[in-house]
N, C-alpha and C positions, 0 to 999 in steps of 0.2 A: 471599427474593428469588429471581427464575427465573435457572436457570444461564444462561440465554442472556444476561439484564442482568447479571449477574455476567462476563462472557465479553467483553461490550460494552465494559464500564466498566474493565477490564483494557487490553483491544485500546487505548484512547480511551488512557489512561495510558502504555499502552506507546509511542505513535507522537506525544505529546507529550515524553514527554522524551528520545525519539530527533529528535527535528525540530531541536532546538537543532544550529544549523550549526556545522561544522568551524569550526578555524581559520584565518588566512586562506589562500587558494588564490588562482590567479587564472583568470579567465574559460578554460573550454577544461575543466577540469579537476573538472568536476563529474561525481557518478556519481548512477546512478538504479536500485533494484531496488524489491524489493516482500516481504513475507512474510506468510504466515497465522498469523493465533491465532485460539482456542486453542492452546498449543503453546510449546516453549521457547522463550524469547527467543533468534533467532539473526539473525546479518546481511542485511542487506537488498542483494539480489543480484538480479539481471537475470533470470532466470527464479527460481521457488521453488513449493512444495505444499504442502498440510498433512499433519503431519507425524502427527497425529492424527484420526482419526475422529470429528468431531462434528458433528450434523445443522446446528447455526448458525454460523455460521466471517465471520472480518473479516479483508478481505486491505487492507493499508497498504502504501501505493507513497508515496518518500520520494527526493527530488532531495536529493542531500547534499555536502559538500566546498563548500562558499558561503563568498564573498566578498562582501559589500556587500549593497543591495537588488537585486533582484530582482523579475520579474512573470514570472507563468503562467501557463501554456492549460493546460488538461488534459481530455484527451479519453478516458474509460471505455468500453470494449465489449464485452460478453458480459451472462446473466443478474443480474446483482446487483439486491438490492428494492431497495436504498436508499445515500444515503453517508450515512456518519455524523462524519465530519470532517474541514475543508479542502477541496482540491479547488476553489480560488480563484484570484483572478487573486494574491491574496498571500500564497499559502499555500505552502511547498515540498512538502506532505504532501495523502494524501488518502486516505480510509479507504474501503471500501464493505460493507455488510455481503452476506453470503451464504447462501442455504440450498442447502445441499450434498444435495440428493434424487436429483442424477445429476451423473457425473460433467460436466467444464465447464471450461471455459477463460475467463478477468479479463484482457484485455489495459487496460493503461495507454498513453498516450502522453503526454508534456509536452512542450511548448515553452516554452523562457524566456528571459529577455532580460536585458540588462544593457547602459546607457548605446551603447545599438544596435546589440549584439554578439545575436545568436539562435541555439539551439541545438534540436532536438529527442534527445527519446529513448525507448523501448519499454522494458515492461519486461511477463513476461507469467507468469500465475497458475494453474497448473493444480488443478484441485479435485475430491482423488477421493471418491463418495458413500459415504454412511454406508451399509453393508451391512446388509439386515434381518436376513440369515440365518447367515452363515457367519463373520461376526467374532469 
């Protein structure tokens, strides 16, 4: 198996069983960050980078601290080829994958809503490239 589906299939794992929501909170009280893998599992916080150099990278941006349902907008900008999971009107999570060839910046935004309360929030990605030479 290529380490990049290997790398995928982790990221995919990792940002499902981080997606299970807090317990309850209430509306207002919700937080939103993002992290890259490969790389340790660490919190998911309002700016983050990879923490390792690897040419294939999945940054996971995750609205967390939930009370009840919910819907989302989620608007992605910068190079990413592709998402790989969520990033729905029901989803709190939303993966995208990365080729890190230069460095680059993932912003996130969501907007979400609750019984006609609305919120947005940023949260934003920086990706430094794999070095040919001097790593």
């Amino acid at each position: 198996m290529k380490l990049s589906t290997l790398a995928a299939a982790a990221t995919l794992a990792t940002v499902a069983l981080t997606s299970i929501p807090s317990p309850a909170a209430a509306f207002g009280q919700e937080t939103f960050g993002c992290r890259v893998s490969p790389g340790p599992v660490v919190p998911f916080t309002p700016v983050c980078t990879n923490l390792h150099l690897y040419r294939n990278v999945q940054v996971g941006f995750l609205v967390d601290n939930l009370s009840g349902s919910y819907t989302f907008s989620w608007n992605v900008t910068g190079p990413y080829s592709s998402v790989v999971s969520g990033c729905t009107a029901t989803s709190a999570s939303c993966a995208v994958a990365v080729s890190a060839v230069s460095d680059m910046e993932i912003v996130a935004w969501v907007t979400y809503s609750q019984n006609g309360q609305t919120a947005s929030k940023r949260a934003s990605a920086t990706i430094n490239a794999v070095c040919a030479e001097f790593c």
